[in-house]
C-alpha positions as CSV (number, residue, x, y, z in Angstrom):
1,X,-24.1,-6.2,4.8
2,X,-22.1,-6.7,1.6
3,X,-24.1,-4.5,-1.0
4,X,-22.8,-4.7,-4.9
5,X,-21.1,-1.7,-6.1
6,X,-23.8,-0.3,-8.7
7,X,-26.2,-0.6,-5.3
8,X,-23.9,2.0,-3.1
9,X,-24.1,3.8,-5.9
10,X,-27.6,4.2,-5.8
11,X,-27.9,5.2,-2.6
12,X,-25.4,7.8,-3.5
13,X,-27.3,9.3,-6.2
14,X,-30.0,9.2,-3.6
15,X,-28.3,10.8,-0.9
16,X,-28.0,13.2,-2.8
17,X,-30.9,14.2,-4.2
18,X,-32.0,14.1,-0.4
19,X,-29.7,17.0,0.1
20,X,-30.7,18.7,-3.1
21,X,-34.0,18.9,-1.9
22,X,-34.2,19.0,1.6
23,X,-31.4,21.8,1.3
24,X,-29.1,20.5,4.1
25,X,-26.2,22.5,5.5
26,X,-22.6,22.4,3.4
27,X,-21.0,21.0,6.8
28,X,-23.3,18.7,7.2
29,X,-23.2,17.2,3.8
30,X,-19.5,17.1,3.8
31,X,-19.2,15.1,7.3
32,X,-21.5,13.0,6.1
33,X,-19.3,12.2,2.5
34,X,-15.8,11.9,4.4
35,X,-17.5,9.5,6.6
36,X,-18.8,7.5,3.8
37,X,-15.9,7.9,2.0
38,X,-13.7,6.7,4.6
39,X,-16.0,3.7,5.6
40,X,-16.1,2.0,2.0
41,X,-11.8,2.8,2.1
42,X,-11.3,1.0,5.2
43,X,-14.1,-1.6,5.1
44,X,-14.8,-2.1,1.3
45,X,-14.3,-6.1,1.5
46,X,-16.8,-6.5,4.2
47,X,-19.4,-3.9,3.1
48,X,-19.4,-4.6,-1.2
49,X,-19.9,-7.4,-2.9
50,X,-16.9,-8.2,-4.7
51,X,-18.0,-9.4,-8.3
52,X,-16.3,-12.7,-9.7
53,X,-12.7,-12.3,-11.4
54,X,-14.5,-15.6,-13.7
55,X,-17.6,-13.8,-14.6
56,X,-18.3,-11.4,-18.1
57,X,-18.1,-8.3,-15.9
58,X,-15.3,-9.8,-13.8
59,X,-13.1,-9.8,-17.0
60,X,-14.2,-6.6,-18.5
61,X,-13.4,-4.7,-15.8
62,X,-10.2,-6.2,-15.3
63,X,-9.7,-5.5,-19.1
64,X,-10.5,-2.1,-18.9
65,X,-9.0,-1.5,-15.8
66,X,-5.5,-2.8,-17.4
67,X,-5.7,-0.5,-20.1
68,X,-7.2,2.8,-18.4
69,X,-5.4,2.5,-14.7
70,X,-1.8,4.1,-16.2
71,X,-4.4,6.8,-18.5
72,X,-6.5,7.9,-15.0
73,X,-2.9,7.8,-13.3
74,X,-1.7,10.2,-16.1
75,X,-4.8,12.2,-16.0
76,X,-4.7,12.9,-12.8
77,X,-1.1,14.0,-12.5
78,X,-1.8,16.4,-15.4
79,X,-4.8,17.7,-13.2
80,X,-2.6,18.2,-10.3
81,X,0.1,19.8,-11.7
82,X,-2.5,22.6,-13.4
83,X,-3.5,23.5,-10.0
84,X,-0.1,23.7,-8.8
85,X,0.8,26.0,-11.7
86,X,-2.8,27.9,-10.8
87,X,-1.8,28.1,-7.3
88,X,1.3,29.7,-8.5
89,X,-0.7,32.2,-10.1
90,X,-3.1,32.6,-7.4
91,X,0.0,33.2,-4.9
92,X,0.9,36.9,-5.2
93,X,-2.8,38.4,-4.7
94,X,-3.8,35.2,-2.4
95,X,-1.2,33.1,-1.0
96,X,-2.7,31.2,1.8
97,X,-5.5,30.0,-0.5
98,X,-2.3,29.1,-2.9
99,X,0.2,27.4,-0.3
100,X,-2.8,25.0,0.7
101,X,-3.9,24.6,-3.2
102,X,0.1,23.7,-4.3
103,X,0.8,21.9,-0.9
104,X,-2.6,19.7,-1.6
105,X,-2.1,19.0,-5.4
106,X,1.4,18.9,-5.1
107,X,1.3,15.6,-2.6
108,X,-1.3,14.4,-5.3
109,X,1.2,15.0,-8.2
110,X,4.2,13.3,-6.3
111,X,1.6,10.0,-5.6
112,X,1.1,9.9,-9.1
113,X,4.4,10.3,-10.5
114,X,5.7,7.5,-8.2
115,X,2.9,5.2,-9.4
116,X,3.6,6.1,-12.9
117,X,6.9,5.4,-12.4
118,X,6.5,2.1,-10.2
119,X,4.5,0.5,-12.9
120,X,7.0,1.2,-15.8
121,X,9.8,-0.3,-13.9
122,X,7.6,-3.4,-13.1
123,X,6.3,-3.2,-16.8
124,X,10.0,-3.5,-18.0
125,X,11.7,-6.1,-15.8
126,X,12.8,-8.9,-17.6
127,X,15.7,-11.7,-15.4
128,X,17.0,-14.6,-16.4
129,X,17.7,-15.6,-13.2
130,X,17.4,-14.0,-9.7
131,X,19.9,-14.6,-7.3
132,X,19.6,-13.5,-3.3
133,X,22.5,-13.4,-0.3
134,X,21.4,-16.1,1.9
135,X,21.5,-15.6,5.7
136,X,21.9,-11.5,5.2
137,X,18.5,-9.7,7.2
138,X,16.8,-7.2,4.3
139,X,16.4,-4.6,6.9
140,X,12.5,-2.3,7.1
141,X,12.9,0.3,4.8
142,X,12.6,3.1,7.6
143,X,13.6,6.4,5.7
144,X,10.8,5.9,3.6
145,X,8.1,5.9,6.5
146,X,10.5,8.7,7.9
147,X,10.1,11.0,5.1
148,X,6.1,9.6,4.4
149,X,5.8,11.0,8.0
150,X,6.9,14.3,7.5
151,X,5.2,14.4,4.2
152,X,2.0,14.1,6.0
153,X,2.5,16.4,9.3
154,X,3.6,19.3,6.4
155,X,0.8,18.5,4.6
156,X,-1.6,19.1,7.7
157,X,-0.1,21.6,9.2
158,X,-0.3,23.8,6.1
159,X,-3.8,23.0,5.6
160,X,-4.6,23.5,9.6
161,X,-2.4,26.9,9.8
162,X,-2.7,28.5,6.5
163,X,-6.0,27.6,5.2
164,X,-8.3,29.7,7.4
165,X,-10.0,30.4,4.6
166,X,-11.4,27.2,4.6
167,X,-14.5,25.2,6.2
168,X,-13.5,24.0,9.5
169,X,-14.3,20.4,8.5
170,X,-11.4,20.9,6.1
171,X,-9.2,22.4,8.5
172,X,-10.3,19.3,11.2
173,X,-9.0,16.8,8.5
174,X,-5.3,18.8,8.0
175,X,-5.3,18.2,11.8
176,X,-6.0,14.6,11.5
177,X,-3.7,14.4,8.9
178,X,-0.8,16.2,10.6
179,X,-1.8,13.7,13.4
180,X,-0.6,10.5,11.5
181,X,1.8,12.0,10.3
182,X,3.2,12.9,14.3
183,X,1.8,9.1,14.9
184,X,4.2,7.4,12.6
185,X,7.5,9.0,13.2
186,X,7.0,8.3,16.5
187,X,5.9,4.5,15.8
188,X,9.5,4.7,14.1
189,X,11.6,6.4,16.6
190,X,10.0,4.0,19.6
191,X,10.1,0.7,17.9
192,X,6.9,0.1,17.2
193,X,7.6,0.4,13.0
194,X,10.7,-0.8,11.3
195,X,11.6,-4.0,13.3
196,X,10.5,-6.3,10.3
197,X,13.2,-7.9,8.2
198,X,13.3,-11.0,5.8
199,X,15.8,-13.3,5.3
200,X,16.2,-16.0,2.8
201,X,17.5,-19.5,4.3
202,X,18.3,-22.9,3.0
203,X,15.1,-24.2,4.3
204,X,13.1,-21.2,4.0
205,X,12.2,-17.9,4.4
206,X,12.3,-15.9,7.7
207,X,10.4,-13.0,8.0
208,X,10.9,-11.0,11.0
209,X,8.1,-8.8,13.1
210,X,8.5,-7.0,16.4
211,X,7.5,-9.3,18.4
212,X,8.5,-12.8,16.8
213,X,10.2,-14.3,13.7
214,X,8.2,-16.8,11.1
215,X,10.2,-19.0,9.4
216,X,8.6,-20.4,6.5
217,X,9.3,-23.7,4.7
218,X,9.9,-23.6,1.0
219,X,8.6,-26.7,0.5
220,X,5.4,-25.0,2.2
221,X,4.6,-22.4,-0.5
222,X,2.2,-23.3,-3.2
223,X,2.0,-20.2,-5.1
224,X,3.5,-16.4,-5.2
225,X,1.4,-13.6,-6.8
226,X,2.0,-10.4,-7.2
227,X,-1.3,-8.5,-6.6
228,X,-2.2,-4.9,-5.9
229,X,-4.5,-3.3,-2.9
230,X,-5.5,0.1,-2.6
231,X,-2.8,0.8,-5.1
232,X,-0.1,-1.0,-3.0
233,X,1.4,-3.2,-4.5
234,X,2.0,-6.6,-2.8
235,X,3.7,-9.8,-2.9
236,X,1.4,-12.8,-1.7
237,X,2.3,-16.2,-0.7
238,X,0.0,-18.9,-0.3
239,X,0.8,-21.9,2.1
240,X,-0.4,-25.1,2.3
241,X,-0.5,-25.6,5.9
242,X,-0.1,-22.8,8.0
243,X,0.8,-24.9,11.1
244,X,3.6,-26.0,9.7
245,X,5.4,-22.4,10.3
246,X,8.0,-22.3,12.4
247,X,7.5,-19.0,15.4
248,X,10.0,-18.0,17.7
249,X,9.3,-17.8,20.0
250,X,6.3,-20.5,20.3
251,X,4.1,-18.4,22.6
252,X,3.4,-15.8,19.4
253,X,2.1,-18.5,17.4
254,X,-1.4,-17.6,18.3
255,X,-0.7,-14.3,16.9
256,X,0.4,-15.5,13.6
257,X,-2.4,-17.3,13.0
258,X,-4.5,-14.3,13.7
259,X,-2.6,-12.6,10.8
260,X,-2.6,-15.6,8.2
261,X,-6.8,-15.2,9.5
262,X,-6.6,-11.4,8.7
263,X,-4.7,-11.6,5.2
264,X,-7.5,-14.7,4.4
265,X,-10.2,-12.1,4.8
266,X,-9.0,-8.9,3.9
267,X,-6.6,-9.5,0.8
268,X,-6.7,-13.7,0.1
269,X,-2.8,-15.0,0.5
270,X,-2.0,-16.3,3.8
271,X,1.5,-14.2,4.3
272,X,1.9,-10.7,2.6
273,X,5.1,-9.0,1.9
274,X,5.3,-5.1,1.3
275,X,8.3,-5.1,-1.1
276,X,8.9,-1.5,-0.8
277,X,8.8,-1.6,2.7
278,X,12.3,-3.1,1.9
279,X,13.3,-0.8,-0.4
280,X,12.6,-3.8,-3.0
281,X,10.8,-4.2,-6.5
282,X,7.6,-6.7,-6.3
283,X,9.1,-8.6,-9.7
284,X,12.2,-9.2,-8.5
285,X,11.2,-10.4,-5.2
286,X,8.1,-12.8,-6.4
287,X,10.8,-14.0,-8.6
288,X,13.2,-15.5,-5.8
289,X,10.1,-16.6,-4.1
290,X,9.4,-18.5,-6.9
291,X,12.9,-20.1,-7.6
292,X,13.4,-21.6,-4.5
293,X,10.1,-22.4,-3.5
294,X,10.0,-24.6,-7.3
295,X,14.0,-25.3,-7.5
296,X,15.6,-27.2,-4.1
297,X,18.7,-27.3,-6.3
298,X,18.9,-23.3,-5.9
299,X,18.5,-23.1,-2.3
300,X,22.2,-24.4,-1.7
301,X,23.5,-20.8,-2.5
302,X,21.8,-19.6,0.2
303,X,24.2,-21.5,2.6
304,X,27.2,-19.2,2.9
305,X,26.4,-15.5,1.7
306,X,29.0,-14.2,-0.5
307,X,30.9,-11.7,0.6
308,X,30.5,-9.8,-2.9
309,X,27.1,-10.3,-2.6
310,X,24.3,-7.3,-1.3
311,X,21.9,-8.2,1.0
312,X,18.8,-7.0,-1.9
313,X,17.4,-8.3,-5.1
314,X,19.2,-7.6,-8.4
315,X,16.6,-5.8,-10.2
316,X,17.7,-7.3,-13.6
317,X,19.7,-9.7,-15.1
């Protein structure tokens, strides 16, 4: 059932003037909003009606989202760092209510900043040209899932073991969240994260999973945007025929289809690339995309890497 936005809305304003008035239990009503909540997160595209980028609304709300995305951004890290500094205050007469309030707004504040941050960069690249090492793997970024992980299972574990102060719902999600946070260092430390790679060849691009390798022609990329979802930024690459791929081996093709089916629904570009997965910049890297995918002249540097050459992106010019 894909409901427009201003309809979920409704029944929110509904919902809750069904708890106003029927006087339902705090833990009940705040189950019931994490679930929602994390039910339109995870399964927005299938349950709202997305509105058409073409259409009045379309545009104005891409127009104002432009111009007011960096001002919430900036809002909210001003908002979290207040409660840090009031947790701070709070600390000396009440210091478990203040560990979970800085840990929690803290984490908030550092997502912020590095948004903040990621967006000026991208705002201010500018290249002449961008020039990659050819036949070099751009190894999975895995410190950063590393210290994400850690981020997370601290997080958690304060709000499980400090904030007994708290609901127990609360206290339930700091152990869910200390969970992940367990779940991906150990998806790093056994393999399952971290065996991606890319590498750019003469006659296309490799990208490397755990259990196969994709290597896409140039001359089968139609178009490279750069796009964001849930705040992530991407790099998206349509294809013109996604058959044409080369897997290795040839028994996983079946599962990269399935993927090039799941990035269709879920996002739109066949193939998605997590740039800072790679420790990468989404400009720079939709730029090389570009230049060899429109240039077969450029691809012949990607014959013999240089030795003076990095295996990355230069970020500028």
């Amino acid at each position: 059932m894909r409901l427009p936005w201003i309809a979920w809305y409704a029944l929110l304003a509904l919902a809750t003037l069904v708890v106003v008035v029927l006087d339902v239990p705090r833990w009940a009503f705040y189950t019931g909003a994490v679930l929602v909540a994390v039910t339109l997160a995870c399964f927005q595209d299938h349950l709202v009606q997305p509105i058409a980028p073409s259409s009045r609304l379309g545009k104005a709300l891409r127009f104002l989202g432009d111009k007011f995305d960096a001002l919430a951004e900036t809002i909210g890290l001003g908002f979290c760092g207040l409660m840090c500094v009031a947790a701070l205050f709070m600390a000396r007469d009440h210091w478990r209510p203040a560990l979970v309030t800085f840990a929690f707004f803290g984490g908030g504040a550092l997502v912020y900043l590095h948004s903040l941050m990621r967006k000026r960069r991208e705002a201010r690249f500018e290249a002449i040209q961008v020039q990659v090492a050819g036949g070099v793997d751009i190894p999975f970024a895995r410190g950063r899932v590393i210290w994400m992980a850690l981020a997370l299972f601290t997080l958690g574990a304060i709000i499980f073991g400090v904030g007994t102060d708290y609901p127990w719902i609360f206290r339930v999600l700091g152990l869910f969240v200390a969970a992940c946070g367990i779940a991906m260092l150990g998806g790093v430390l056994l393999g399952f994260i971290g065996k991606q790679f890319i590498r750019f060849q003469p006659h296309g691009i490799v990208l490397g999973q755990r259990t196969y390798r994709s290597c896409i022609p140039w001359e089968l990329i139609q178009a490279v945007q750069a796009f964001e979802h849930h705040r992530n930024p991407l790099v998206g690459v349509h294809l013109t025929d996604p058959l044409l791929v080369e897997i290795t081996p040839a028994s996983q093709q079946g599962a990269f289809l399935k993927r090039i089916r799941r990035n269709r629904i879920w996002v739109g570009p066949e193939v998605v690339i997590a740039a800072h997965n790679f420790g990468l910049e989404t400009p720079p890297l939709v730029a090389a995309l570009r230049r060899y995918a429109n240039d077969p002249a450029a691809r012949a540097e990607l014959e013999t890497p240089a030795p003076s050459l990095q295996p990355c992106l230069a970020r500028r010019a």
